[in-house]
BABANU-326854 format. One record per residue (C-alpha): x, y, z negated; residue number from 0. Coordinates in Angstrom, 1 decimal. Example, Ala and Ser with C-alpha at 12.3 -4.5 7.8 and 13.67 -1.06 7.14 Angstrom:
! BABANU-326854
@east: 12.3 north: -4.5 up: -7.8 n: 0
@east: 13.7 north: -1.1 up: -7.1 n: 1
//
This chain:
! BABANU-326854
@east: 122.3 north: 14.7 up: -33.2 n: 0
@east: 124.9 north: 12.8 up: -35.5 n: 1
@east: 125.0 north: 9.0 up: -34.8 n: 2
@east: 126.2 north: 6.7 up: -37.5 n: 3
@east: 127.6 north: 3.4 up: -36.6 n: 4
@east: 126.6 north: 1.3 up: -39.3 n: 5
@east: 129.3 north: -1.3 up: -38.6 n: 6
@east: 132.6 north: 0.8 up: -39.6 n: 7
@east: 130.1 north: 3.0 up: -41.9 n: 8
@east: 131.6 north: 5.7 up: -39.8 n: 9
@east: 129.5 north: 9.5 up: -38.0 n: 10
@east: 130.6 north: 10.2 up: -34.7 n: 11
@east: 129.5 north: 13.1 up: -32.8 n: 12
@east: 127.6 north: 13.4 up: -30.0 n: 13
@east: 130.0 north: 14.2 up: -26.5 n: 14
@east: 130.7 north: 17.8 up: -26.7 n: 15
@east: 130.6 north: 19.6 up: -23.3 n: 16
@east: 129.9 north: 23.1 up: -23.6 n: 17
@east: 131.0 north: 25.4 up: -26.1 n: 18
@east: 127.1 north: 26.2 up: -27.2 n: 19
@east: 127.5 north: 21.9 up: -28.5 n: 20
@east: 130.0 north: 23.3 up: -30.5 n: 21
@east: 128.1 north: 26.3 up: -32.2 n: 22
@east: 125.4 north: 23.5 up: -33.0 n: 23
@east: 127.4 north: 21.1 up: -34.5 n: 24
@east: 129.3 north: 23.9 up: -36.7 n: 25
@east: 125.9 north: 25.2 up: -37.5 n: 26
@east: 124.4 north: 21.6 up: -38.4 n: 27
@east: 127.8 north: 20.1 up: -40.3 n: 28
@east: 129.2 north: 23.4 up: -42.0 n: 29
@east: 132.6 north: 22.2 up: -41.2 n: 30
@east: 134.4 north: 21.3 up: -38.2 n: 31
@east: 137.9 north: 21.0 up: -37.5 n: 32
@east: 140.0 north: 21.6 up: -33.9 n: 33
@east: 142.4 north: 18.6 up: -33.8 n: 34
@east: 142.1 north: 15.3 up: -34.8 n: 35
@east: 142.9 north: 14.7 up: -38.4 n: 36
@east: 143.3 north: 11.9 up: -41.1 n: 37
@east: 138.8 north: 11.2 up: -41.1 n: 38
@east: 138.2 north: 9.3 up: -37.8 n: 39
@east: 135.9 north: 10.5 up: -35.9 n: 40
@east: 135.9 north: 14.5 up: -37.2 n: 41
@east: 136.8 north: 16.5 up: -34.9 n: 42
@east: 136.1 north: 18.6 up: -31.6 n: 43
@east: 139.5 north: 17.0 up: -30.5 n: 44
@east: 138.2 north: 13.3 up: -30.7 n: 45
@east: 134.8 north: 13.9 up: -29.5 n: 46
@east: 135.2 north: 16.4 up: -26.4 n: 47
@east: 135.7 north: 15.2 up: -21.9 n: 48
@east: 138.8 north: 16.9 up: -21.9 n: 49
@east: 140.7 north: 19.1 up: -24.9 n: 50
@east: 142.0 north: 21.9 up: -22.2 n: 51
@east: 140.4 north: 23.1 up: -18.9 n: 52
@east: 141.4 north: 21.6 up: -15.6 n: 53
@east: 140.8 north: 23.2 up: -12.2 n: 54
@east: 137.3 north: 22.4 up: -11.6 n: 55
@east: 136.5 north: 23.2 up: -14.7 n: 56
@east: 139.2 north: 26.0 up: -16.2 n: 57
@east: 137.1 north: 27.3 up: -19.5 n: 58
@east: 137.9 north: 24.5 up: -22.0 n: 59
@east: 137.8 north: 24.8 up: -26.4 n: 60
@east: 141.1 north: 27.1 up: -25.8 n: 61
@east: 138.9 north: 29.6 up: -24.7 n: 62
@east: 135.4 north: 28.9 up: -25.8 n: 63
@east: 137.0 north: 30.3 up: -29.5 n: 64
@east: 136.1 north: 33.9 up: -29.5 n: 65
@east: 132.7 north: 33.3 up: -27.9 n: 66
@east: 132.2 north: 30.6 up: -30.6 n: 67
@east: 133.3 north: 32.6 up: -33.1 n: 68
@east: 130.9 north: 35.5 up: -32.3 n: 69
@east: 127.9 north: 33.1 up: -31.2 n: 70
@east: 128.0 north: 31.5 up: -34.4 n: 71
@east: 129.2 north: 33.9 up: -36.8 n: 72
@east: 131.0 north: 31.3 up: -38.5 n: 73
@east: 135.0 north: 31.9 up: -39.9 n: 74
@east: 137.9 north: 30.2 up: -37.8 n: 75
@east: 141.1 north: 29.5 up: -38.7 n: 76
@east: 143.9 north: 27.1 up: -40.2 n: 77
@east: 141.4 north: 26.1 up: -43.3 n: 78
@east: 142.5 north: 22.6 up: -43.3 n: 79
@east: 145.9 north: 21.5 up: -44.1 n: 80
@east: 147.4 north: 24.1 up: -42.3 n: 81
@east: 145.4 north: 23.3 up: -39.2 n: 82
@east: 142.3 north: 25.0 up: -37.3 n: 83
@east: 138.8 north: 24.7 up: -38.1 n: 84
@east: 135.6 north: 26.1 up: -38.0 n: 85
@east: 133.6 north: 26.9 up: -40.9 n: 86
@east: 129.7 north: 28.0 up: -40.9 n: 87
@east: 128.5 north: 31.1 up: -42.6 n: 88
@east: 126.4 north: 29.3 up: -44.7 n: 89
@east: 129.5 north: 27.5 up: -46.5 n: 90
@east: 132.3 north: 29.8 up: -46.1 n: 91
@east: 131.2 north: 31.6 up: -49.7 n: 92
@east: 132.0 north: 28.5 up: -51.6 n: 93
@east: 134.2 north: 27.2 up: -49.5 n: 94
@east: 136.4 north: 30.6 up: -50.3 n: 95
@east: 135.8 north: 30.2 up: -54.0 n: 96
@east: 136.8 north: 27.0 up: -54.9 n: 97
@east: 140.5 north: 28.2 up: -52.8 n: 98
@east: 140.8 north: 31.2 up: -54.2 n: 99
@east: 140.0 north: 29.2 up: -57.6 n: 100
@east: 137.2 north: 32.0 up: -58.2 n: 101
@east: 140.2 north: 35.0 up: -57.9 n: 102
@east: 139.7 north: 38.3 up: -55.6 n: 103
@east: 143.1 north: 39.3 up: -54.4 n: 104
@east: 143.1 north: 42.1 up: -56.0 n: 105
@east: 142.6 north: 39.9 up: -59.7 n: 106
@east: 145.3 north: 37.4 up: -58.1 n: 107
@east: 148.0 north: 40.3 up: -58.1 n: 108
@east: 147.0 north: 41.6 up: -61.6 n: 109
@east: 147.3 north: 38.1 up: -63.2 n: 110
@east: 150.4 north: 37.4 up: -61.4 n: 111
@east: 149.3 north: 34.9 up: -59.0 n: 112
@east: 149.9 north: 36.2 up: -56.0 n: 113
@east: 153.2 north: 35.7 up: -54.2 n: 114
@east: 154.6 north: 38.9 up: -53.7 n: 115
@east: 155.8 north: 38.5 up: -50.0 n: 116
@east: 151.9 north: 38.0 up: -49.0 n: 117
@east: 151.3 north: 40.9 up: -50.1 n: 118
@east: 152.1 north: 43.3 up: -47.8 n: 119
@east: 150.0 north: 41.3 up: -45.2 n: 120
@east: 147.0 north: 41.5 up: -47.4 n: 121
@east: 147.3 north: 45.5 up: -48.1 n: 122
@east: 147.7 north: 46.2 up: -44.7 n: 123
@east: 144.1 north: 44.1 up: -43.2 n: 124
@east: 142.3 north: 46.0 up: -46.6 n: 125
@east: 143.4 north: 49.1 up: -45.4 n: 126
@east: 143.1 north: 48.7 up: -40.9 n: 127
@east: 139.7 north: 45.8 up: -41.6 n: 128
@east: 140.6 north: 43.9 up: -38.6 n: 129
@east: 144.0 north: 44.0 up: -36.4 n: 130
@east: 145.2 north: 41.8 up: -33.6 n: 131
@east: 147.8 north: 39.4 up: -34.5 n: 132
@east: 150.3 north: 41.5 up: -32.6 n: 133
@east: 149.3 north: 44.5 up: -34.7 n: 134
@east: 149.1 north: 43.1 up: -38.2 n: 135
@east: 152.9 north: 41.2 up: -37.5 n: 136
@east: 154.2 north: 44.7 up: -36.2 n: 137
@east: 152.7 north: 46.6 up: -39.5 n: 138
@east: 154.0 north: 43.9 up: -41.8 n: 139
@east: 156.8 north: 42.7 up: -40.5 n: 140
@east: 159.5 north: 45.8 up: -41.6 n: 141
@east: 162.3 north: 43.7 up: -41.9 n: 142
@east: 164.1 north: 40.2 up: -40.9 n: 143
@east: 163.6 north: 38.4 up: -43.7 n: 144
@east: 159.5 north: 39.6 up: -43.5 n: 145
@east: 159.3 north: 38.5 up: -40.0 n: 146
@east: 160.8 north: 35.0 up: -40.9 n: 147
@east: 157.9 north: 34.6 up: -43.3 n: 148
@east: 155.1 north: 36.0 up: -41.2 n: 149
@east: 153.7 north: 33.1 up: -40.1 n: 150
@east: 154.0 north: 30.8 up: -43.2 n: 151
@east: 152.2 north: 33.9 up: -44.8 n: 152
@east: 149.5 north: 34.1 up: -42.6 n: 153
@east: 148.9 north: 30.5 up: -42.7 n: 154
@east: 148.9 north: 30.3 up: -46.5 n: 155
@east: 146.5 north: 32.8 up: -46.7 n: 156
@east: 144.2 north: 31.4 up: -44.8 n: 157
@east: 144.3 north: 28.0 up: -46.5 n: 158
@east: 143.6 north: 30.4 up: -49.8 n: 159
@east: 140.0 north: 31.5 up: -48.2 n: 160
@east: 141.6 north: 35.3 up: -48.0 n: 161
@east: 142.1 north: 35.8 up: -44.2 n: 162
@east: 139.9 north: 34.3 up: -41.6 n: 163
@east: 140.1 north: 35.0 up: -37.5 n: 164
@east: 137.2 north: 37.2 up: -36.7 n: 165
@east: 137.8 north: 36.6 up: -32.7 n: 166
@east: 140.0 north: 36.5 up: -29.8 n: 167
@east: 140.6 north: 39.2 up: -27.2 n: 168
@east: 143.0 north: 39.2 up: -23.7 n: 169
@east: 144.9 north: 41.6 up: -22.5 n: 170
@east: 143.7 north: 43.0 up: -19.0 n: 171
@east: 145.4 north: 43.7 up: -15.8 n: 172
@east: 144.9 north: 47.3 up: -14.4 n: 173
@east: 141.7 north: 45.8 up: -12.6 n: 174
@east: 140.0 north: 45.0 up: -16.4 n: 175
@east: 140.5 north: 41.3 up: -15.6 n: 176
@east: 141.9 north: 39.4 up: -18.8 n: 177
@east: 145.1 north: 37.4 up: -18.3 n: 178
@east: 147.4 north: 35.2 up: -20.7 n: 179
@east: 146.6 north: 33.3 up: -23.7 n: 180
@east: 144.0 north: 34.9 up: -26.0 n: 181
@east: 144.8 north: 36.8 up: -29.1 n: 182
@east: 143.9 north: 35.9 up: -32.4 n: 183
@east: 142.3 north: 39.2 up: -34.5 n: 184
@east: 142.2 north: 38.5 up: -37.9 n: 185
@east: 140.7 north: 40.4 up: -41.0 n: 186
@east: 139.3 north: 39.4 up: -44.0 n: 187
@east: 136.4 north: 37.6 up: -44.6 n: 188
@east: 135.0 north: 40.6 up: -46.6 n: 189
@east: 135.4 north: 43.1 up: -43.9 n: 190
@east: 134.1 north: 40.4 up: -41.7 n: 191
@east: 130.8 north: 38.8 up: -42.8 n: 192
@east: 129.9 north: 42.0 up: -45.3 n: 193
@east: 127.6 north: 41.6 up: -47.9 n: 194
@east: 126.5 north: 38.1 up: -46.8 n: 195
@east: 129.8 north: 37.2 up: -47.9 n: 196
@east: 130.6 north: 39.4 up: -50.6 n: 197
@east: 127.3 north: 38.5 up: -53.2 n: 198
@east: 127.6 north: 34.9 up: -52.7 n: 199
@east: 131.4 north: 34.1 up: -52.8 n: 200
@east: 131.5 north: 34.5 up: -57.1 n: 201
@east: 128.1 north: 33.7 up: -57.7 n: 202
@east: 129.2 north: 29.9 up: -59.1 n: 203
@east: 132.3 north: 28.9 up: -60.7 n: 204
@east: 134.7 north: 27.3 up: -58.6 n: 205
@east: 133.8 north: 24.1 up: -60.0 n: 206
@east: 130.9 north: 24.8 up: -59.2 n: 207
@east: 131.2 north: 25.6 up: -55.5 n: 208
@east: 133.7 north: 22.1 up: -55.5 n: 209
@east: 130.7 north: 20.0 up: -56.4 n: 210
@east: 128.2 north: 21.3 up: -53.9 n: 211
@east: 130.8 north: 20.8 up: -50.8 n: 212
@east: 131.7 north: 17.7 up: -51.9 n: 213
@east: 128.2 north: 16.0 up: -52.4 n: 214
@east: 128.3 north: 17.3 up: -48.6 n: 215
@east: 130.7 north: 16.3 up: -47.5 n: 216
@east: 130.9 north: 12.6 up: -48.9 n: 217
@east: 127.4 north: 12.4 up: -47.5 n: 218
@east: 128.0 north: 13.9 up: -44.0 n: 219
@east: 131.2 north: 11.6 up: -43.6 n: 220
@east: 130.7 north: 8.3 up: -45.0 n: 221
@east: 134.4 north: 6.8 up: -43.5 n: 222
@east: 136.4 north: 9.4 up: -45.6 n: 223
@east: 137.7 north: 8.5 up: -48.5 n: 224
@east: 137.9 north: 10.2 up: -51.7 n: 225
@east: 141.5 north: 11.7 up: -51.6 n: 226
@east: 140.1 north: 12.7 up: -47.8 n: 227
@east: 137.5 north: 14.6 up: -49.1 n: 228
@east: 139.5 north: 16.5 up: -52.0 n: 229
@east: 142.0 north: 17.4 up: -49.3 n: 230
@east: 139.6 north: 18.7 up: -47.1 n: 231
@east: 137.8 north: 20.6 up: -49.8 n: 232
@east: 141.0 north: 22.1 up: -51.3 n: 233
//
C-alpha cells in the first residue's frame, strides 16, 4: 500500500523488491515513472534496494521490463519528459488523447501537423505492427541525415502517445541462452492493446481526458505542484 507522510504532505511507496511490486503499484497508481524526477518520492528509482543487479542478486528493474511489460499489459516507454515510464492499461486511452490532442496520425498528416521526418517511422510500424528497435532504425533510417534523427523521432513520438514499447527480447547464443542488453520492440499502441485501446482513446475530448488524469493525479500525489502535474500530464 501507498503511505502518506502527513508532515511534508508527501506519498511514498512501499520498498519495491521484486518486479511483481512493480506490476502492483503500476496497476494501483496508473502511472509510474523509471528514474527519479522533479515530484519527490515518484518513482521506481527512489523507492527500490538497489536500481541495477549485483552478483547475488543479478535480475534488477533493467531486466524485470519485458516481464513487467507483459505481466501487466501496461505501455512503457519515454512518456514523461523524454524519460521512461510505465503507464496502466486502464489510463493509457486518455493519457494518448490528451498528447495526441484528440488526432489519429493519419488526421495529423492530413491537417498538416505532423512533422514530416516522423513519418517514415510511423508508416513503417503501421505496416510491420511490431519491429525490434534494430529493425524499425534499419527500415527507416535510408539515409544520414534519417539516421541522425532516429532517435529524437522515436522519442517524440512516444511523448505524442503514438508509439509505445510492447517488450524486450535478447539475443541468444547458439545454446538459446540470451546474452547482452535487452532489446526494445516497439509498435503502436493500436497494434498493441487492440480494441481495448482503440474504442476508448476518442471516446472524450482531449479536454476531457486532461481533467480526469489530473483530478488523479493531484490526488494520488499531494507534494506536486501544479506546473508538476501539467508537465506530467502533457
Amino acid at each position: 500500500m501507498i503511505k502518506e507522510n502527513s508532515e511534508v504532505s508527501a506519498v511514498f511507496l512501499p520498498e519495491i523488491k521484486t518486479k511483481e511490486d512493480i506490476v502492483r503499484l503500476v496497476d494501483e497508481l496508473g502511472f509510474l515513472p523509471y528514474f527519479k524526477g522533479e515530484i519527490p518520492g515518484f518513482s521506481i528509482e527512489e523507492n527500490i534496494r538497489a536500481l541495477w543487479g549485483s552478483e547475488a542478486e543479478p535480475e534488477g528493474p533493467w531486466e524485470w521490463k519485458g516481464p513487467i511489460i507483459r505481466a501487466a499489459g501496461c505501455a512503457y516507454g519515454k512518456f514523461y519528459r523524454g524519460r521512461a515510464m510505465y503507464v496502466s492499461r486502464g489510463w493509457f486511452p486518455d493519457f494518448a488523447n490528451v498528447r495526441r490532442d484528440g488526432y489519429d496520425y493519419d488526421a495529423r498528416v492530413d491537417d498538416g501537423l505532423a512533422r514530416r521526418k516522423d513519418e517514415r517511422l510511423m508508416q513503417v510500424l503501421a505496416e510491420r505492427g511490431e519491429l525490434r528497435s534494430r529493425e524499425l532504425k534499419a527500415l527507416t533510417c535510408l539515409s544520414a541525415e534519417s539516421r541522425k534523427g532516429y532517435e529524437q523521432s522515436l522519442t517524440f513520438l512516444q511523448m505524442q502517445g503514438y508509439i509505445t514499447t510492447s517488450d524486450f527480447v535478447y539475443e541468444t547464443d547458439r545454446l538459446g541462452r540470451p546474452y547482452g542488453w535487452g532489446l526494445a520492440k516497439y509498435a503502436t499502441p493500436e497494434h498493441f492493446f487492440g480494441a481495448a485501446f482503440t474504442e476508448r482513446v476518442y471516446e472524450r475530448e482531449p479536454e476531457e481526458s486532461r481533467e480526469k488524469l489530473t483530478a488523479h493525479l493531484t490526488k494520488l500525489l499531494p507534494q506536486a505542484t501544479a506546473a508538476q502535474i501539467r508537465r506530467l500530464v502533457g
